[in-house]
N, C-alpha and C positions, 0 to 999 in steps of 0.2 A: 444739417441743412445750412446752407450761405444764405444772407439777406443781402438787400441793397439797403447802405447808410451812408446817409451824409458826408462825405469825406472834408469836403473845404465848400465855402461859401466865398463870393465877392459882391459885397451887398451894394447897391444902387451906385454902378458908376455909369458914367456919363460916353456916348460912343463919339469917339474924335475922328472915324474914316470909315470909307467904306470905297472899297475897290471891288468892282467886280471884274476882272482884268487880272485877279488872281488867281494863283490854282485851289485856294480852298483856305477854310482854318481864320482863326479869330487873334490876332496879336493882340498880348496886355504886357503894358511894363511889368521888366521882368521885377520890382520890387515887389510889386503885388503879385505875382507868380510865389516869389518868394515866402512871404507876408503869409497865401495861405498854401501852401504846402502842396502846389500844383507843377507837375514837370512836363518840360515841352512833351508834344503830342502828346498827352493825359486827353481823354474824350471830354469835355466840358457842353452844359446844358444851358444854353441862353433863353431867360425872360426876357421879352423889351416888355415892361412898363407902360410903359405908351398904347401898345399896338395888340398886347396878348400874345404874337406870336412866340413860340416855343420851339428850339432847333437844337439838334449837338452838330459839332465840330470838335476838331483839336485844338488844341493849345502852343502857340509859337512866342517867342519869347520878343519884347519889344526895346526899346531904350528904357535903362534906370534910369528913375527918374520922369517919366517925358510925360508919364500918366497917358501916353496913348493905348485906346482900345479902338482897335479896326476889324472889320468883319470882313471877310476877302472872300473872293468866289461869290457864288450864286449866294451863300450867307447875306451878303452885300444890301440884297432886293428884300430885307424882311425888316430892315433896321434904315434909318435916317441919323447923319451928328445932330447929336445931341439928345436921343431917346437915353433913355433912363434902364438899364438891363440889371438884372442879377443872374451871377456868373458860380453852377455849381457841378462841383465832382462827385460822382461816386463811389464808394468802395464794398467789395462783398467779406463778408466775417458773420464768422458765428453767432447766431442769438445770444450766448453767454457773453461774448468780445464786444459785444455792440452795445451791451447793458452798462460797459463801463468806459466806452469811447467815447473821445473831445472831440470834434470836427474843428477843423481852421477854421474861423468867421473873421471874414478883417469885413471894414467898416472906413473907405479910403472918405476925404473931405470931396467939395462938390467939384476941384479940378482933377480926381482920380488919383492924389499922392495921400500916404499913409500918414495919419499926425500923430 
């Protein structure tokens, strides 16, 4: 039997855009892409903080660096700049595999760059 486990986490960063004008999907610099071990389209699970709402989308890769997280498409209408999200992956593995898995947790400062 496969579980669902934590893959990567992106704990409390800050939302710099919101387009609705786009066709979908959540851009995060790609250092924090990096940082937790997340790859463009990967299905990502947004908290806002703020508001309680709960959504997935995919993951697009943003400027290193820029600490931009924008939520595009309908995404758009559930988030405001500057709500407060955590950003997480899933992965499926065996009860034995999962007893001994690390998840990525990055932990970016309040302008969303890695210190």
């Amino acid at each position: 039997m496969l579980i669902h486990v934590v893959k990567s986490k992106i704990h409390r960063v800050k939302v710099t855009g919101a387009d609705l004008n786009y066709i979908g999907s959540i851009t995060i610099d790609e250092d924090l892409l990096d940082a937790a071990n997340i790859v463009e389209g990967e299905k990502v699970q947004i908290v806002n903080n703020n508001n309680g709402e709960r959504l997935e989308t995919y993951a697009i890769p943003g400027p290193r660096g820029s600490g931009e997280i924008t939520l595009n498409g309908a995404a758009a209408r559930k988030v405001a700049p500057g709500d407060i999200l955590i950003l997480i992956t899933y992965g499926l593995m065996t009860r034995e595999d999962a007893k001994n898995f690390k998840p990525s947790l990055v932990f970016p400062n309040t302008d969303n760059l890695l210190v």
